[in-house]
VMD Tcl script that draws the C-alpha trace (Angstrom):
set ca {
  {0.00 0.00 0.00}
  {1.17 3.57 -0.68}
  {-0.07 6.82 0.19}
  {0.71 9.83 -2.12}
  {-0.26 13.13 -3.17}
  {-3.84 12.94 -5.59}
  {-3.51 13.84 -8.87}
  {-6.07 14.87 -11.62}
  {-5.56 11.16 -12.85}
  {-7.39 9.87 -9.48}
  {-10.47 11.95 -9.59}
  {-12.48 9.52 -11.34}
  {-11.51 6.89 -8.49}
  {-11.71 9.32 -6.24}
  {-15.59 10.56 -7.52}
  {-16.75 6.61 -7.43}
  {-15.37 5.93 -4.00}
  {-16.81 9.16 -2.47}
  {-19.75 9.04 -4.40}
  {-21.06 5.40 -2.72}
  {-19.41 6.81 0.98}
  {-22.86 7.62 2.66}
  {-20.57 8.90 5.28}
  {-19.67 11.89 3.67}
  {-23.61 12.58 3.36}
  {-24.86 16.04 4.91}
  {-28.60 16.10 4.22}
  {-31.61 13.38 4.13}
  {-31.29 13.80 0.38}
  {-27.64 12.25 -0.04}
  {-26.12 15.12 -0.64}
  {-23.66 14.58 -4.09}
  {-19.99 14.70 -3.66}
  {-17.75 16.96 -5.16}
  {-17.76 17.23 -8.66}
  {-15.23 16.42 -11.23}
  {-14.55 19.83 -12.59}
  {-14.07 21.21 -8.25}
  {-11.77 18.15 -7.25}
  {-9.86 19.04 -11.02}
  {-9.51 22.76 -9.49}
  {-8.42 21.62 -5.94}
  {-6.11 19.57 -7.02}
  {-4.73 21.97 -9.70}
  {-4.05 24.92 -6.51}
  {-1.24 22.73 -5.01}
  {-2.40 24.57 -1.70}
  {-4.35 21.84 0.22}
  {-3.30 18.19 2.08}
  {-4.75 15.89 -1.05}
  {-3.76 12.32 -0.61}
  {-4.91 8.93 -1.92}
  {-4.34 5.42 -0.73}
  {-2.96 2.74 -3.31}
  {-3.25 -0.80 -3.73}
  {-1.88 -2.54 -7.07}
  {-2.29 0.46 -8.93}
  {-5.73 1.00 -7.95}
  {-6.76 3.76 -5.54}
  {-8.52 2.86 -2.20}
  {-8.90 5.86 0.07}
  {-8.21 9.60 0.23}
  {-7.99 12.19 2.25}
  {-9.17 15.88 1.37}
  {-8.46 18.66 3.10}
  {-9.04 22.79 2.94}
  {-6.21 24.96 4.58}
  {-6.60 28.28 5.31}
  {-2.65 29.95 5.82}
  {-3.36 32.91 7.20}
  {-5.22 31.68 9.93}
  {-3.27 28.06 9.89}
  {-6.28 26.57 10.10}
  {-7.23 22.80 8.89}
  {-10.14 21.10 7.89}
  {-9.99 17.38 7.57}
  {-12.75 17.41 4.66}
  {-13.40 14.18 3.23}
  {-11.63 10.63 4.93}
  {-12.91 7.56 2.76}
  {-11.19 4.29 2.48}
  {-13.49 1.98 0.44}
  {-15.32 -0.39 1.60}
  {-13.19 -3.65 0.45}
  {-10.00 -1.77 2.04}
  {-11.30 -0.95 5.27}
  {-9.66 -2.72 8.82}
  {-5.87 -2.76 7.23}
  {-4.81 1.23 8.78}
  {-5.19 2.58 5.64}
  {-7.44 5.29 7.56}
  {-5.07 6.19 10.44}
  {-1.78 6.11 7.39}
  {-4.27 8.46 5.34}
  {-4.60 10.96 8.79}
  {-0.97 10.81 10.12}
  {0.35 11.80 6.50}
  {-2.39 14.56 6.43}
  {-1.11 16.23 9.79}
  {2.62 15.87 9.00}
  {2.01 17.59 5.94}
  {-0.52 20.41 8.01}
  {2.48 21.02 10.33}
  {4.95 21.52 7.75}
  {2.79 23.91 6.29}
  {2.73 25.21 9.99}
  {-0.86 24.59 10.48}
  {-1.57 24.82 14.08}
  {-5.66 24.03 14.97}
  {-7.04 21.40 12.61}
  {-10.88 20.12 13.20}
  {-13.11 18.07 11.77}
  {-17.04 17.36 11.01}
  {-18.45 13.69 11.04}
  {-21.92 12.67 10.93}
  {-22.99 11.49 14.90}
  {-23.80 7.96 14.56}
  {-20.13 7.35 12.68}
  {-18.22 5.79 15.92}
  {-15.47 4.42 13.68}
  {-14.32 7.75 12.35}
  {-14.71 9.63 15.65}
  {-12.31 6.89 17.25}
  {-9.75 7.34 14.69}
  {-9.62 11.39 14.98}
  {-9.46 11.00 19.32}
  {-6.35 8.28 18.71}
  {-4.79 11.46 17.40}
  {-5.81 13.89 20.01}
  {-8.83 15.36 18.70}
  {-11.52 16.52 21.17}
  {-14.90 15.42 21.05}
  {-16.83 18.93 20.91}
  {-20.48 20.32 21.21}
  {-23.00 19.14 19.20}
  {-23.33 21.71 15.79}
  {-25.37 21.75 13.47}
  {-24.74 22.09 9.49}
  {-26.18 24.70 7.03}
  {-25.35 24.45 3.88}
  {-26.14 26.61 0.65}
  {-25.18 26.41 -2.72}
  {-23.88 29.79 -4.26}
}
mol new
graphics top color blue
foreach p $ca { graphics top sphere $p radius 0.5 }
foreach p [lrange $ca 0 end-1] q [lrange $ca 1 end] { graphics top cylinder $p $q radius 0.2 }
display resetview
């Protein structure tokens, strides 16, 4: 398995895996993950954490993330290791690579949204000293 910076080659792997991930859902309706031509943009910046997991040339996981510099601030966006890959670390490889990278970047407060119900996740982000916080709620609009 390797982990490596995502490239405009991955964002059709990248699309399916996200796009059956009812984890990264926000709304009753299944909200749609990002779209080809935003992930293409994101990745074209060079000025966010974008990683994907690899198996025999085939991509597994990845981890998105938006950085804000001035305010080195994090946001652990999207963490998806498919289905079929899932129990090997891939997950906890995917996070530790993400806040390396953060720091070097001299990140300093990194947080993350997850949907209640998704123990799994919310055990992975504590075994790297993330705080459970109040409950929030999300509001989202499209502009």
């Amino acid at each position: 398995m390797k982990i490596r910076n995502m490239t405009i080659d991955d964002i059709p792997a990248v699309r399916e895996i996200g796009n059956n991930s009812p984890e990264l859902s926000v709304t009753e309706e299944n909200s749609p993950f990002w779209s080809t031509e935003r992930l293409v943009g994101w990745v074209k910046a060079h000025q966010d954490v974008m990683l994907v997991a690899e198996e025999g040339g085939e991509v597994v996981g990845f981890q998105i993330t938006n950085i804000h510099l001035p305010s080195k601030v994090g946001y652990l966006s999207d963490l998806v290791v498919d289905e079929s890959a899932r129990g090997r670390g891939i997950g906890s490889q995917l996070v530790e690579l993400t806040l390396e990278k953060m720091r070097e970047m001299g990140v300093t407060y990194v947080y993350a949204l997850t949907q209640v119900e998704n123990i799994k996740i919310h055990n992975l982000l504590k075994k790297y000293n993330f705080d459970k916080c109040k409950k929030m709620v999300w509001f989202e609009a499209q502009l």
